[in-house]
C-alpha positions as CSV (number, residue, x, y, z in Angstrom):
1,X,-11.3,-22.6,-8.8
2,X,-13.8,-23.0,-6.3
3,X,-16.7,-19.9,-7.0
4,X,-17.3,-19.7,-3.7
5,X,-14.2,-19.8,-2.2
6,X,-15.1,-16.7,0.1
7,X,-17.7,-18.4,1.9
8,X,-17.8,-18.9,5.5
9,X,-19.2,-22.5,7.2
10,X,-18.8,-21.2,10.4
11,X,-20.5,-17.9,10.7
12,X,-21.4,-17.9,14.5
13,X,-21.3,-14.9,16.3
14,X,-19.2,-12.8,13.4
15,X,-20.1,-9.0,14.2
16,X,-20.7,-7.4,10.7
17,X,-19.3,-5.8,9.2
18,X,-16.2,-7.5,9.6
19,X,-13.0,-7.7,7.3
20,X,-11.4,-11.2,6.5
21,X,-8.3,-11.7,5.0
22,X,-7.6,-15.6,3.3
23,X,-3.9,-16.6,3.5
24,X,-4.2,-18.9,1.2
25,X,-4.6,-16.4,-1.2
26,X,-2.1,-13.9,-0.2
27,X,0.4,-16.4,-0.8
28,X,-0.6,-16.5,-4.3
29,X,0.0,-12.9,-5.0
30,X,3.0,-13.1,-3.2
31,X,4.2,-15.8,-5.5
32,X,2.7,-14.0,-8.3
33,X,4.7,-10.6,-7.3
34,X,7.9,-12.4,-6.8
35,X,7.3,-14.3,-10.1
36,X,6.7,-11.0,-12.1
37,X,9.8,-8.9,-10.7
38,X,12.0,-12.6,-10.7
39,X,13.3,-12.5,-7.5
40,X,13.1,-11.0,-4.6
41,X,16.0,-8.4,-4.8
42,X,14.2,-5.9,-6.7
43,X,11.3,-6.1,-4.9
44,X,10.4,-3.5,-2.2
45,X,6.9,-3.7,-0.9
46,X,5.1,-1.0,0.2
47,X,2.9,-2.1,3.2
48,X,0.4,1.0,3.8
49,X,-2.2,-1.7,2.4
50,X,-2.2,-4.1,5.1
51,X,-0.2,-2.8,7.9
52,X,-0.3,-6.4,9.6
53,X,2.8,-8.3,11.0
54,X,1.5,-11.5,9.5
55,X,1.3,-10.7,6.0
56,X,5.2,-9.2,7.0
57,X,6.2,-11.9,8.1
58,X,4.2,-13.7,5.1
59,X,6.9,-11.8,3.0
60,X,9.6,-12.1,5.0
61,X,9.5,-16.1,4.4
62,X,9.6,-16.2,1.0
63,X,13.0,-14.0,1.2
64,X,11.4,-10.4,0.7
65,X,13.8,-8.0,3.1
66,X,13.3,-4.5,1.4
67,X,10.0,-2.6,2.5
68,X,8.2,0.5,2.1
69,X,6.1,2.2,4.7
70,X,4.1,5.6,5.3
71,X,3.7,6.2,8.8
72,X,6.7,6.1,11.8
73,X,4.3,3.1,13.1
74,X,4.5,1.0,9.7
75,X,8.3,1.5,10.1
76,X,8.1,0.2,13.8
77,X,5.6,-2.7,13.0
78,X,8.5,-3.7,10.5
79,X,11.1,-3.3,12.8
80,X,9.5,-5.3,15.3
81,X,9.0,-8.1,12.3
82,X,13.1,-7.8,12.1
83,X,13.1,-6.2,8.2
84,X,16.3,-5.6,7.5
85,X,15.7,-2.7,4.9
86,X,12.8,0.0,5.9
87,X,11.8,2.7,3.7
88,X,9.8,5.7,5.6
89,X,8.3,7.1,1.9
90,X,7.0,10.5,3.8
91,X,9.1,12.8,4.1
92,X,9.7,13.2,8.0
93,X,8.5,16.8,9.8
94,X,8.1,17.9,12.9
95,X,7.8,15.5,16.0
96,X,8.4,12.8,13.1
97,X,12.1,14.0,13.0
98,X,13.1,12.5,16.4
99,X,10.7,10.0,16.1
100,X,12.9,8.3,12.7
101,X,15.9,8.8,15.0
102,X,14.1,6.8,17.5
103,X,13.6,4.2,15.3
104,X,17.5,3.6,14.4
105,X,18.2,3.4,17.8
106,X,15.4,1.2,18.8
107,X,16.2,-1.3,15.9
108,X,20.3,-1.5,15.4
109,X,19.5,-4.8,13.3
110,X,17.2,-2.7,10.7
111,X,18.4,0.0,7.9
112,X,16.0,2.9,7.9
113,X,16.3,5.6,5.3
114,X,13.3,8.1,4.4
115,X,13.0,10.4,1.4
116,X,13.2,14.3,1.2
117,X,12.4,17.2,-1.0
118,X,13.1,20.3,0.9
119,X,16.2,21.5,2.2
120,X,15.3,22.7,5.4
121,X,14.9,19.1,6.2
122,X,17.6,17.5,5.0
123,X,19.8,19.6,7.5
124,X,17.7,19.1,10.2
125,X,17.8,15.4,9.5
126,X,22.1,16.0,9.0
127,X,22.6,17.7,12.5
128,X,20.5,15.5,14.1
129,X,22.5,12.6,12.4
130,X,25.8,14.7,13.7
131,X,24.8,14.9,17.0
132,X,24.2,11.0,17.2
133,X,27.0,10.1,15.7
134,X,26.0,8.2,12.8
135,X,24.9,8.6,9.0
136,X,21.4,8.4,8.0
137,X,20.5,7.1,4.1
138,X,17.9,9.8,2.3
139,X,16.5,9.3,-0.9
140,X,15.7,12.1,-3.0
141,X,12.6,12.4,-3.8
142,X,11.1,13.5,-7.1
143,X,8.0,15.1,-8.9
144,X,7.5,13.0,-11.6
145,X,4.0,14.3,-12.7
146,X,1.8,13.5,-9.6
147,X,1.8,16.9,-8.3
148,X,1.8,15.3,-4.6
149,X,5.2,15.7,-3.2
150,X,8.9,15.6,-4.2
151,X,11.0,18.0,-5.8
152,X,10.7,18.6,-9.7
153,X,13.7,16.8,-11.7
154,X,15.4,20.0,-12.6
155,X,18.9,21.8,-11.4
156,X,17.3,22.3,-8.1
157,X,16.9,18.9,-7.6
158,X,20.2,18.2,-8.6
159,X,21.4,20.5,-6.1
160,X,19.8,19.2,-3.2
161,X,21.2,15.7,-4.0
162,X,24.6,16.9,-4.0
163,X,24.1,18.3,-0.9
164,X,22.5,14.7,1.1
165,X,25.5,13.4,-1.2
166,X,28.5,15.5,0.2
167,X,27.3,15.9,4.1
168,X,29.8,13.7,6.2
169,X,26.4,13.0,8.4
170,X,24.1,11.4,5.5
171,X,24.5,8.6,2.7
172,X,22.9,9.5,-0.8
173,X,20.6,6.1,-1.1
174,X,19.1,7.6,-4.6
175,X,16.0,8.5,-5.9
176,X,12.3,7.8,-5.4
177,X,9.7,8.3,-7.4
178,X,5.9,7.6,-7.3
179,X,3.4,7.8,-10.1
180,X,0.3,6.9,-8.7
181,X,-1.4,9.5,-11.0
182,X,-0.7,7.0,-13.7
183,X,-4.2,5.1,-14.3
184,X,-5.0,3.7,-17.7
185,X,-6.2,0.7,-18.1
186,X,-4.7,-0.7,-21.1
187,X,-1.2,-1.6,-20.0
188,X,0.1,-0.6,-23.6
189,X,-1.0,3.2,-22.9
190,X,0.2,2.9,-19.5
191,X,3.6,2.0,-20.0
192,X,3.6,4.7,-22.8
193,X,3.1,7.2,-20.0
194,X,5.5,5.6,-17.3
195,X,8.3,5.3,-20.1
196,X,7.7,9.3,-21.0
197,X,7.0,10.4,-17.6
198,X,10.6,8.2,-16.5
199,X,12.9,10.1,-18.4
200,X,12.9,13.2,-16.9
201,X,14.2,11.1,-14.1
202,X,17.1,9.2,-15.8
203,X,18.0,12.1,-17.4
204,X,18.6,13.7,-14.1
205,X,20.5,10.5,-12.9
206,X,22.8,10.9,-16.2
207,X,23.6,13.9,-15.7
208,X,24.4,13.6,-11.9
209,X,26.6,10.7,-12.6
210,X,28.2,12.4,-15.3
211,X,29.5,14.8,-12.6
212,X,30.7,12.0,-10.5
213,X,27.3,11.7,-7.7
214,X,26.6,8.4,-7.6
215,X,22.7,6.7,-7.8
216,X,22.8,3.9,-6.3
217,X,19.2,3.0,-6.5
218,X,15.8,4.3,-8.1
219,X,12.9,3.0,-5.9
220,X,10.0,3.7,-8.4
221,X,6.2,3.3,-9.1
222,X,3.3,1.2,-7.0
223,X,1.3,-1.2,-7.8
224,X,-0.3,-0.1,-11.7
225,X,3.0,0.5,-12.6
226,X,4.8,-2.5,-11.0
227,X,4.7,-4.2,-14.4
228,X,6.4,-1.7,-16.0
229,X,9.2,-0.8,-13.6
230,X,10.3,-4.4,-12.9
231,X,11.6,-4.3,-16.5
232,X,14.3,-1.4,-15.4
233,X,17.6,-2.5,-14.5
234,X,18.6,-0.5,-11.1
235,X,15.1,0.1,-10.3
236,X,13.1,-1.3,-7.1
237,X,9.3,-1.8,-7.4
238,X,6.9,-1.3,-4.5
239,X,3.8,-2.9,-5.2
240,X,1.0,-2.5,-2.3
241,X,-2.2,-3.6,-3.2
242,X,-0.8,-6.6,-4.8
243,X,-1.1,-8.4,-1.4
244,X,-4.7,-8.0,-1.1
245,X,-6.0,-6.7,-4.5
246,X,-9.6,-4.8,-4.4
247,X,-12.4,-4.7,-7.1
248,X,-11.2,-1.1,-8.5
249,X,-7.4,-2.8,-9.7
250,X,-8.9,-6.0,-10.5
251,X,-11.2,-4.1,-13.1
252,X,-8.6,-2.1,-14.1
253,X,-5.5,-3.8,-14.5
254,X,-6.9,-7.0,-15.9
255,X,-3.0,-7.8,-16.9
256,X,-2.3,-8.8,-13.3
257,X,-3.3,-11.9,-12.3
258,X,-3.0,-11.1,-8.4
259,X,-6.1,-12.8,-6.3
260,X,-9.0,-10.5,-4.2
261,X,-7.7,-12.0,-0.7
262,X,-9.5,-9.4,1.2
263,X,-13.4,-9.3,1.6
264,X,-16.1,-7.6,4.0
265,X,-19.0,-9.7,5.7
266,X,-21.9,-7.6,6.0
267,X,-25.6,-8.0,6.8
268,X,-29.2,-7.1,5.3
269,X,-30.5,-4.8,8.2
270,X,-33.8,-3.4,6.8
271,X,-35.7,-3.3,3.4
272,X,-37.3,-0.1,4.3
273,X,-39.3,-0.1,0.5
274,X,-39.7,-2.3,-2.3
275,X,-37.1,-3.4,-3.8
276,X,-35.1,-1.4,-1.4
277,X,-32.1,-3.3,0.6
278,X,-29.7,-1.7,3.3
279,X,-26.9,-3.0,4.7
280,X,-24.6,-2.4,7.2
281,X,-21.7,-0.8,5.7
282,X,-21.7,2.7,6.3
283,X,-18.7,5.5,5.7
284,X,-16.9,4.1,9.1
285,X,-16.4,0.6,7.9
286,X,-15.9,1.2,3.9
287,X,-13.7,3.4,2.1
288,X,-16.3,5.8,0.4
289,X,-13.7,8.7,-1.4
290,X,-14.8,7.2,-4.9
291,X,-18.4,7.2,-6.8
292,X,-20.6,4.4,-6.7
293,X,-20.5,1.1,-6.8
294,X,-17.9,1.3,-3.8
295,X,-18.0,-2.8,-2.9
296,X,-18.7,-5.5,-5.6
297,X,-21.3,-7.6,-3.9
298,X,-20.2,-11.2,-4.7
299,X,-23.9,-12.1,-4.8
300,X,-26.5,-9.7,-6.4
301,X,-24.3,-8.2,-8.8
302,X,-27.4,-7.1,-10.8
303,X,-28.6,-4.7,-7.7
304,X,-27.5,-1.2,-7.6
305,X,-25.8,1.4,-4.8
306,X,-27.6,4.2,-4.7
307,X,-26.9,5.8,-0.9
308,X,-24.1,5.7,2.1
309,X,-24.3,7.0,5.6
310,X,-22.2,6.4,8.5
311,X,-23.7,3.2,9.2
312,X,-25.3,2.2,5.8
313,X,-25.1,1.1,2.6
314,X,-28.7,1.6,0.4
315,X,-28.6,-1.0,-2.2
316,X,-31.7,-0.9,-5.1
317,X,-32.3,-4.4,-6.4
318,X,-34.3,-5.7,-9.4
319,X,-36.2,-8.0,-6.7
320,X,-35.9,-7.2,-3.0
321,X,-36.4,-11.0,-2.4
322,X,-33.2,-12.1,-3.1
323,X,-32.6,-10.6,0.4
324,X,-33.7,-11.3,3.7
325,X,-33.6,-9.1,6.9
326,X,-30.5,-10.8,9.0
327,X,-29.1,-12.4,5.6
328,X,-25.3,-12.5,5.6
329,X,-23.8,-10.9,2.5
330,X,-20.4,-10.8,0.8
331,X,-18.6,-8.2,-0.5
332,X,-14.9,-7.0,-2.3
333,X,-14.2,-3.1,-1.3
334,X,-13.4,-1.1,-4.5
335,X,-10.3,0.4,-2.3
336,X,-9.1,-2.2,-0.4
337,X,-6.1,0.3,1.4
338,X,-8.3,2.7,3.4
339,X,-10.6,0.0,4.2
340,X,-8.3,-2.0,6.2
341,X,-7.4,1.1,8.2
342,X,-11.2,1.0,9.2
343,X,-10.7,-2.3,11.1
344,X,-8.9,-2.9,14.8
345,X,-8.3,-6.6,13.4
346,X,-9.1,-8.6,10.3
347,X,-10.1,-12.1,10.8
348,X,-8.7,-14.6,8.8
349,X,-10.7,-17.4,6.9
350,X,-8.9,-21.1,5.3
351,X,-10.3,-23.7,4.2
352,X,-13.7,-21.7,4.6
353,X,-13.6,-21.6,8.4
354,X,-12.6,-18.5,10.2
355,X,-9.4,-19.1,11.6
356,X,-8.4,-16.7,13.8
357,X,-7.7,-12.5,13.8
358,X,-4.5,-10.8,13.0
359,X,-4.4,-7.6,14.4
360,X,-4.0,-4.3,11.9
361,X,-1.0,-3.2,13.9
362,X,0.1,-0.1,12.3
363,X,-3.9,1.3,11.8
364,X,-2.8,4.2,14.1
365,X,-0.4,6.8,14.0
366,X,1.6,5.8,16.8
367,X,2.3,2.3,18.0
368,X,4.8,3.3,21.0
369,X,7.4,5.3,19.8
């Protein structure tokens, strides 16, 4: 494989920082996620990552049809890429209520469904439903140990799926659970946790069958435990950052062979004392939540980040020569998601020439409905 395969020939008048994307490579890992889950019909995507219609429409080539989305305006970029199968995995509140309904009724040709935990909102979502005329899919939602949303996998969650399950105006789609709070490294100790963790929930599905309320589905897991979940019969994965890939999952899962397709251009703009470098990749154009290092420089490995600001990135090397004021430097974010929500468009790069931009469609909130 060619070490240098991120490389541009044909810098020109690139405005750093910029994000670039390489197709090329986001094919592999679509391969390689298709490979790992054998097929495509388990395989539900999630696309917070990217929120681009080309890498859709990447997917929706090689067969993929299910998705998963965060934000109304993820669900209406995949509607307007013809999805058949739309997941809205936050639970809908407020204006976002008529804003789903929106969606059903600007896209007959798509299925949406969303997931709920509270009561409240499933019969706001029901009367709503009612007063259209049609039934709406909901998937329940559960706490498996992230804390973050869903309801805990007790009687009261049984409850509430007998209630989506018996209203004339919704369909009971089944369950979905995320365990992003599931980290470790070694894939041994992680699928220890997801197994022990996952019970709770087929225990909840057993006994909810056992009383006749059929699950038709468990959407489960993202992309550390993608490995694990694809094993489960009944059970739909939603890998993310699988597309892309970042430095932090490529040091952490090392037994996923996905490919970094995503990396930031930036520029030395001052060496302001020895051995002192900055570059131009401050807070606004690199996801900065996590400690340092926060990119992997694909050059000067050896040099450490020490500072961040809006518009900077300090960088203390061994030998401040290795850079030059103006010198064009390459570099993999450690949290590739966020990132890409920093950037209008991302340009894309093949063969080592930029190529051309895809637009990061679903950045905003609101798209137009």
């Amino acid at each position: 494989m060619n070490k240098e395969w991120y490389k541009i020939k044909n810098l020109g008048d690139i405005i750093s920082p910029a994000l670039m994307v390489y197709p090329d490579r986001i094919e592999k890992n679509i391969s390689t996620m298709i490979a790992m889950a054998g097929g495509t019909q388990n395989l539900r995507p999630h696309i917070k990552t990217h929120k681009t219609a080309e890498i859709v429409q990447l997917q929706l080539n090689r067969g993929i049809q299910k998705f998963k989305c965060a934000t109304i305006a993820e669900a209406e970029l995949l509607g307007n890429c013809g999805a058949a199968d739309i997941l809205l995995a936050l639970q809908p509140v407020g204006p976002n209520i008529n804003r789903f309904f929106r969606l059903i009724a600007e896209f007959p040709n798509s299925i949406f469904s969303t997931i709920v935990d509270d009561a409240q909102i499933v019969e706001k979502i029901a009367k709503t439903a009612k007063e259209k005329g049609i039934r709406v899919p909901l998937w329940l939602d559960i706490n498996s140990g992230m804390n973050r949303s869903g309801i805990l996998p007790n009687a009261k969650a049984a409850e509430l799926y007998k209630k989506i399950y018996e209203d004339p105006n919704l369909k009971a789609a089944g369950l979905h659970v995320y365990d992003g709070h599931i980290r470790d490294k070694d894939l041994f100790e992680r699928e220890q946790k997801c197994n022990e963790e996952f019970e709770v929930v087929l225990d909840l599905k057993k006994s909810l069958e056992n009383q006749g309320f059929l699950i038709p589905t468990i959407v489960a897991g993202g992309s550390p435990t993608f490995p694990i979940h694809l094993k489960r019969e009944g059970v739909e994965t939603s890998p993310g950052t699988t597309l892309l890939w970042d430095a932090g999952y490529a040091t952490s899962y090392k037994d996923m062979e996905f490919l970094p397709a995503a990396v930031l251009l930036t520029r030395v703009i001052s060496k302001p004392n020895s051995n002192l470098v900055c570059f131009d990749l401050g807070h606004k154009h690199l996801a900065s939540e996590m400690n340092f290092p926060r990119v992997l420089l694909l050059e000067g490995e050896v040099c450490s980040q020490i500072g961040q600001s809006e518009e900077h990135l300090m960088v203390q090397c061994p030998n401040d020569e290795m850079f030059t004021v103006g010198d064009v430097a390459y570099a993999i974010p450690v949290h590739i998601c966020p990132t890409v929500a920093k950037y209008k468009e991302v340009l894309t790069v093949v063969d080592g020439c930029l190529s051309g931009a895809w637009q990061v469609a679903a950045r905003n909130l609101k798209i137009k409905i």
